[in-house]
C-alpha positions in Angstrom: -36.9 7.9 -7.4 -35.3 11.0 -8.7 -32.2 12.0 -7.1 -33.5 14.9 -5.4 -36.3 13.2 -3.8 -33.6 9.9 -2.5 -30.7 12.6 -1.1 -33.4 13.8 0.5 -34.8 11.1 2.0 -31.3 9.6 3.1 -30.8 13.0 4.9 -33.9 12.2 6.5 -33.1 8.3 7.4 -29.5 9.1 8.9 -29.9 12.4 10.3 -30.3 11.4 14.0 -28.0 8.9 13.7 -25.5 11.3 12.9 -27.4 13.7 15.2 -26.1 11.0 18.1 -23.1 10.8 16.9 -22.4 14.5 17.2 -23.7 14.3 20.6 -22.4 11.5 22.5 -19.0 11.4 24.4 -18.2 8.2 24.6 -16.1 7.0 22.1 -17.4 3.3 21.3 -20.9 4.7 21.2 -19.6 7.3 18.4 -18.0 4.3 16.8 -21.2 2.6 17.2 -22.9 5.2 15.5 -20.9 6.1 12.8 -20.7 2.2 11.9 -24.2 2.3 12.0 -24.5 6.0 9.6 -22.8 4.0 7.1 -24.4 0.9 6.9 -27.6 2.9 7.0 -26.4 5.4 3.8 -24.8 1.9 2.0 -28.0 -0.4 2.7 -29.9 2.5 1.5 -28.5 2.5 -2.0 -28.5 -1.5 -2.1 -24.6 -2.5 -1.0 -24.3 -4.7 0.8 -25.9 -6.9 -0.9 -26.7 -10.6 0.0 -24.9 -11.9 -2.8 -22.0 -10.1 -2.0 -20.3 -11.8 1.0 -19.5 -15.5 0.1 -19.5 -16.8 4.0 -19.4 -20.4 4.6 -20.1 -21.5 8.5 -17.7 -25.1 7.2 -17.9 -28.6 9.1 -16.5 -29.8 12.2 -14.7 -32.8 9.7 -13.0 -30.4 7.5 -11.9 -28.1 10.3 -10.7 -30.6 12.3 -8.7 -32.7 9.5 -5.4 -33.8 9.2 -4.8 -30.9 7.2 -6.5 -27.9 9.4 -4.6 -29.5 12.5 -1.2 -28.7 10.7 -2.0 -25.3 9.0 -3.2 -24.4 12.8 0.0 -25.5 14.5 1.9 -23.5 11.2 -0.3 -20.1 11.9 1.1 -20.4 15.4 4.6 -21.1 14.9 4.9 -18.3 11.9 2.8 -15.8 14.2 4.7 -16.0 16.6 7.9 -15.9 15.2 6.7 -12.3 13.4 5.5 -10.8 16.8 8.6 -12.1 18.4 10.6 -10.1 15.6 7.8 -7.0 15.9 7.9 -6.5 19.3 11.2 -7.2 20.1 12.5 -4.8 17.7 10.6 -2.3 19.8 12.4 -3.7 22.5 15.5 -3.5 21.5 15.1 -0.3 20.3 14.5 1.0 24.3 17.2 -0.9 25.5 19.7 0.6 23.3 18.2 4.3 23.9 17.1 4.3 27.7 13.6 3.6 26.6 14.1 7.0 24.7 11.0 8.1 22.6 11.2 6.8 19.4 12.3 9.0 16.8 12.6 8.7 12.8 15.7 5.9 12.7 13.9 3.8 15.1 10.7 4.1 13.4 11.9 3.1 10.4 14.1 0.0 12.3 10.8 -1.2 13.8 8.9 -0.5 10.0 11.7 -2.6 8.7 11.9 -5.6 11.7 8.2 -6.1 10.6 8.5 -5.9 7.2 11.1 -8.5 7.0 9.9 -10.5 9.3 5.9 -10.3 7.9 7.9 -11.4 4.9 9.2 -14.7 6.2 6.6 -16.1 8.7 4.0 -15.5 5.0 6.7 -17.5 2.9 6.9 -20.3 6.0 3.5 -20.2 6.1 1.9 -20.1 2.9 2.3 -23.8 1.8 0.5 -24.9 4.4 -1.9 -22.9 6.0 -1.7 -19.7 3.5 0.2 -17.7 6.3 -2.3 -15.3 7.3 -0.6 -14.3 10.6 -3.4 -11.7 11.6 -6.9 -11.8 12.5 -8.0 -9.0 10.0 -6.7 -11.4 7.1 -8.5 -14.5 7.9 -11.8 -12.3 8.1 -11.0 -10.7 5.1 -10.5 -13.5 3.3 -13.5 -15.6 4.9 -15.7 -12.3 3.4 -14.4 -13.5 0.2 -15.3 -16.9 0.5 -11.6 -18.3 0.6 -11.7 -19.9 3.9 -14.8 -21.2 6.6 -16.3 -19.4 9.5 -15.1 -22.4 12.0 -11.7 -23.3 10.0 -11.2 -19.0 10.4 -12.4 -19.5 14.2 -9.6 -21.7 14.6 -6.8 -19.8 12.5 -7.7 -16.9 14.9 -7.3 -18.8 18.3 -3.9 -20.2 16.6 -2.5 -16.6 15.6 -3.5 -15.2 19.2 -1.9 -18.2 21.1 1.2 -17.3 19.0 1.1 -13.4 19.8 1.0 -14.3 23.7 3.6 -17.1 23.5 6.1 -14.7 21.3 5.4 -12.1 24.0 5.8 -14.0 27.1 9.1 -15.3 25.6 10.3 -12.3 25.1 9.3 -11.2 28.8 11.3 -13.8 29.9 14.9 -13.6 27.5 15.0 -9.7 28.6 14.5 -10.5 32.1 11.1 -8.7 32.4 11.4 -6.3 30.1 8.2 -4.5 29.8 6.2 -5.4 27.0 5.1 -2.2 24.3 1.7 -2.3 23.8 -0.4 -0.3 21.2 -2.0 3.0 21.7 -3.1 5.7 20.0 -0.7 9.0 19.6 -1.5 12.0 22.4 -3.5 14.6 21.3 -6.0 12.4 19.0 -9.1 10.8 19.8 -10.3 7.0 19.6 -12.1 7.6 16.8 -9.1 8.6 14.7 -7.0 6.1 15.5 -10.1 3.4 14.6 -9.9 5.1 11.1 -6.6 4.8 10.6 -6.5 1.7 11.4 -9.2 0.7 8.5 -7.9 2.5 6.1 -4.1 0.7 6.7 -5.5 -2.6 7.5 -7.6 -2.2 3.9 -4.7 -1.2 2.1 -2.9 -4.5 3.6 -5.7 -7.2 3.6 -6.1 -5.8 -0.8 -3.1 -6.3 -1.1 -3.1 -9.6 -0.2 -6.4 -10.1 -2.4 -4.8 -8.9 -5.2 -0.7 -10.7 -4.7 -2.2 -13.9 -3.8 -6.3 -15.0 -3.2 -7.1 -13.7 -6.8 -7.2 -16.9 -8.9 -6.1 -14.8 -11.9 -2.8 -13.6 -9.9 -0.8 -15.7 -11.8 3.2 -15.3 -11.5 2.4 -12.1 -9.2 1.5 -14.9 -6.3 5.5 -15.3 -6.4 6.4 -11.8 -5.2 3.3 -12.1 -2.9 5.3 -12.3 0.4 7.6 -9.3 -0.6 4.3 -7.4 -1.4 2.2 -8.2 1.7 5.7 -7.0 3.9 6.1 -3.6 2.2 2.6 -2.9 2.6 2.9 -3.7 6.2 6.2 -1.4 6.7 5.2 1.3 4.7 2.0 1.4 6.7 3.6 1.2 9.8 6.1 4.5 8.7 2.6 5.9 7.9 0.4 5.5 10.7 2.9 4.7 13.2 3.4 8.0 15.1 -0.6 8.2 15.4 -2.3 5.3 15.5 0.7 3.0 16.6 -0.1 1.1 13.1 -1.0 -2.2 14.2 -3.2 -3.7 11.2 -3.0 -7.1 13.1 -5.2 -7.7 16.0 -3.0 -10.6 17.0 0.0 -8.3 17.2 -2.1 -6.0 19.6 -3.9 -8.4 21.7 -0.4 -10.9 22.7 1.1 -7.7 24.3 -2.1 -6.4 26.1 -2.6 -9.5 27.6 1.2 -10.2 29.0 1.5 -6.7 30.0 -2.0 -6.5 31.6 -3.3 -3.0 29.5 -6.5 -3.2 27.8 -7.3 -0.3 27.7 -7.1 0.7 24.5 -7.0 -2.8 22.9 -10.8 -2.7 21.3 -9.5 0.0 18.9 -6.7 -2.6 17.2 -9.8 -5.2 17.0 -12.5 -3.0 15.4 -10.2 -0.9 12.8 -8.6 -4.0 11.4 -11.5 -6.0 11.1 -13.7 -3.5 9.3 -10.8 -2.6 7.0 -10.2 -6.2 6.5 -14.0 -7.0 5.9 -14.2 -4.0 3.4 -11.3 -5.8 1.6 -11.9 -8.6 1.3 -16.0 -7.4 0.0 -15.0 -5.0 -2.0 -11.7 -7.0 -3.9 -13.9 -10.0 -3.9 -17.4 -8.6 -5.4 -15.5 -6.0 -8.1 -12.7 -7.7 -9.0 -13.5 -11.5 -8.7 -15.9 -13.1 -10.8 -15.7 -16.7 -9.4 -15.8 -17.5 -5.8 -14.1 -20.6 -5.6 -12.7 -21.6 -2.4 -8.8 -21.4 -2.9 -7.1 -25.4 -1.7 -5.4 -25.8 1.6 -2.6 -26.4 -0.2 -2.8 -22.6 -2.3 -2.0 -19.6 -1.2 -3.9 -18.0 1.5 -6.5 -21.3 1.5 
C-alpha cells in the first residue's frame, strides 16, 4: 500500500475515535478513547505485535515456593520502609511550615527523602525479591518476560500492603496527622496529569531495564540502585508541581486508602502502568534479543 493511500485510510479508521474524544467530557472516557486512538494507529502499522510481549501466566508451585514467600514478605518490608520515608517527608515538611504550601526547598527535600530512600529499600531488596517497590515495575518487567503474571499478582498485593501499613504507622507516630495524598496540580485537567505520569513512569521503569533486567548490563547492575533513585527524584522535581509525580501506584494507593480520598487515585494507576508497560515493550523488543527469565536470586527476578 502506498503511503498515500495507508495515511489515508488510518485517517479514516481513527477519525471518530478521535472525533469522541474531542467530544466527550468525561475525563476517563477521553482517556478511554485516546488509549484506544493509539492502539488503533499502532495495531494498524503492525506494533504490537504478538511476539512482542513475553507474558507468562507462571504456576501456583513456583509462586507459592519457599522462595516467592520470602521475596513477598521482602517487597513488603522495603515498600514500606520507602513510603514511610516518602510520605513522611511530606509530613514533616507541614509540620515544620504550618502545612504551608510547598515551595522550591521543600520540593526538592521531598525529591531527595525519595531518592534516597528508593535507593535503599532497591539495595535491601534486590537480593531477594529484585526490589521492585512499585506496581508499574513489576508490570513492566512481567511485559518483558522477567517475572510471571501470578508471582507479579502477588508482588503487587505485597507492595500495596506495605504502602497502607507505612501510612497507617505514620497516622499513628504523628498522632493523626493527616495523610498527603496525590492529586493533580489546579488549573490542569485529568488527562494531563495521566500523561505525565507515563512519560515519568517510562523514563523510570527504562531505566530500570537498562541498570539492571538487561542481561548484558554487566558492572552497570552495581550502580543500579543509585540510578533507579535519581531517576525517581529528578522526576519527582519535574512533574511534582503538576502531576504530584507519583510513578508508583503503591505510593498513591496506601495514602488514598488511610486517608479515605479516591478521588483522584485511578489517574496514579493508569499513567504508571501504561508508562511501565511501554517500558518494559519497548526496552524488551528493541534492545533485548533473548528473553530469558532473570533468577530469583538476580536483580529484578
Amino acid at each position: 500500500v502506498k503511503n498515500e493511500t495507508k495515511t489515508t485510510l488510518l485517517w479514516y479508521y481513527i477519525n471518530p475515535i478521535t472525533k469522541l474524544l474531542s467530544d466527550h467530557p468525561s475525563a476517563p472516557a477521553r482517556i478511554f478513547y485516546l488509549l484506544l486512538s493509539i492502539y488503533s494507529t499502532l495495531s494498524f502499522f503492525g506494533f504490537p505485535s504478538t511476539k512482542m510481549v513475553k507474558l507468562a501466566i507462571g504456576s501456583a508451585g513456583d509462586s507459592f515456593s519457599a522462595a516467592s514467600l520470602k521475596a513477598y514478605l521482602s517487597e513488603f518490608i522495603a515498600t514500606l520502609l520507602f513510603v514511610f520515608a516518602g510520605v513522611g517527608s511530606a509530613i514533616a515538611y507541614g509540620k515544620l511550615t504550618s502545612d504551608a504550601a510547598l515551595d522550591p526547598p521543600g520540593l526538592v527535600a521531598v525529591a531527595v527523602a525519595h531518592a534516597f530512600a528508593l535507593f535503599v529499600g532497591v539495595s535491601m531488596a534486590a537480593n531477594i525479591s529484585g526490589g521492585h517497590l512499585n506496581p508499574a515495575v513489576t508490570f513492566g518487567l512481567a511485559i518483558g518476560g522477567n517475572i510471571t503474571i501470578l508471582t507479579g499478582l502477588f508482588y503487587w498485593i505485597a507492595q500495596l500492603l506495605g504502602s497502607i501499613v507505612a501510612c497507617l504507622l505514620l497516622q499513628f507516630v504523628t498522632n493523626g496527622k493527616s495523610i498527603p495524598t496525590h492529586g493533580v496540580a489546579a488549573g490542569l485537567g485529568a488527562i494531563e496529569g495521566v500523561v505525565f505520569e507515563i512519560i515519568i513512569t517510562f523514563g523510570l521503569v527504562y531505566t530500570v531495564y537498562a541498570t539492571a533486567a538487561d542481561p548484558k548490563k554487566g558492572s552497570l547492575g552495581t550502580i543500579a540502585p543509585i540510578a533507579i533513585g535519581f531517576i525517581v527524584g529528578a522526576n519527582i522535581l519535574a512533574a511534582g508541581p503538576f502531576s504530584g509525580g507519583s510513578m508508583n501506584p503503591a505510593r498513591s494507593f496506601g495514602p488514598a486508602v488511610v486517608s479515605g480520598d479516591f478521588s483522584q487515585i485511578w489517574i496514579y494507576w493508569v499513567g504508571p502502568l501504561i508508562g511501565g508497560g511501554l517500558a518494559g515493550l519497548i526496552y524488551g523488543d528493541v534492545f533485548i534479543s533473548s528473553y530469558a527469565p532473570v533468577p530469583v536470586s538476580g536483580d529484578y527476578a
